[in-house]
ZAMARGU-4260 file (C-alpha; in steps of 0.2 Angstrom, whole numbers, plus 5000, padded with zeros to 4 digits):
<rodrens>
0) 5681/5574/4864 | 5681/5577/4882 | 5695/5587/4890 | 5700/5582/4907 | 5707/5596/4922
5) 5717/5588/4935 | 5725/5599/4949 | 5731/5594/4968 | 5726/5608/4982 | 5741/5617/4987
10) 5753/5610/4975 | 5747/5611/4958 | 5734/5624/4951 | 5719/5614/4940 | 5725/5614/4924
15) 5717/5607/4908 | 5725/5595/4897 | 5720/5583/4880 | 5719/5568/4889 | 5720/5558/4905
20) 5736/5551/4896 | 5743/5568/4896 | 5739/5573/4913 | 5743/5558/4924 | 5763/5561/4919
25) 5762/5579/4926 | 5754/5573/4941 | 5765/5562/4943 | 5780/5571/4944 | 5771/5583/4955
30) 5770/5570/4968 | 5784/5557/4966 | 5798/5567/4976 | 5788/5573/4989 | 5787/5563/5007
35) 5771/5553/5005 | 5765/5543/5020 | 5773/5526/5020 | 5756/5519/5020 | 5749/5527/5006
40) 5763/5528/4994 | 5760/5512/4984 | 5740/5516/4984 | 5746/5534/4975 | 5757/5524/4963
45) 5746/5514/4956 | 5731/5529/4953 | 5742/5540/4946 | 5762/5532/4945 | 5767/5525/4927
50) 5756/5513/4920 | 5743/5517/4935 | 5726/5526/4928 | 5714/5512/4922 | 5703/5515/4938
55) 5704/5532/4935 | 5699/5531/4917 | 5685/5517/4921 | 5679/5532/4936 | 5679/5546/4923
60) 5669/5536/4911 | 5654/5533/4923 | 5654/5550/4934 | 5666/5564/4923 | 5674/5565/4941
65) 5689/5557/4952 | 5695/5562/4969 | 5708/5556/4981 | 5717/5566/4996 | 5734/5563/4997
70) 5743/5563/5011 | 5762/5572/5013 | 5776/5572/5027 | 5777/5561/5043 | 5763/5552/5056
75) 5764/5567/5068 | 5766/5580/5055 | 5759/5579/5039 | 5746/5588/5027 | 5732/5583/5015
80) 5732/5589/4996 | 5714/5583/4987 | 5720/5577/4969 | 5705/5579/4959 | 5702/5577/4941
85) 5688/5580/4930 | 5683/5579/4912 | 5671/5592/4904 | 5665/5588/4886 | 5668/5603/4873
90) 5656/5617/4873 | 5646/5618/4856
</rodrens>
């Protein structure tokens, strides 16, 4: 069984968890409350919101890696934090 590390540059450290079922959630709440471009929120949602993942999981299964940048604060002033997640099979 593979592990997956997901982490969000500047806002949450990679971390390793059981599953993609187990790290979606804390990404999740990483994310909801912050102030995500209007434009992009809904896209962020459905990656990594409740019931989002599927393209995620679908990704992970043919390339052990996903990556999309997120994108925080207002049209004039805003920053970019790459969520990345991973999945590394156990070491024998």
């Amino acid at each position: 069984m593979s592990t997956v590390r997901a982490g969000i540059a500047g806002v949450m450290l990679p971390t390793d968890f059981p599953s993609l079922d187990h790290a979606l959630p804390v990404l999740w709440e990483r994310v909801r409350k912050l102030p995500i471009r209007e434009a992009h929120r809904d896209f962020i949602r459905i990656c990594i919101g409740p019931g989002g993942g599927q393209g995620i999981a679908t990704c992970l299964s043919r390339n052990d890696s996903w990556s999309v940048t997120l994108y925080v604060g207002e049209m004039t002033d805003w920053t970019s934090h790459l969520i990345t997640i991973t999945t590394t099979a156990p070491q024998p």
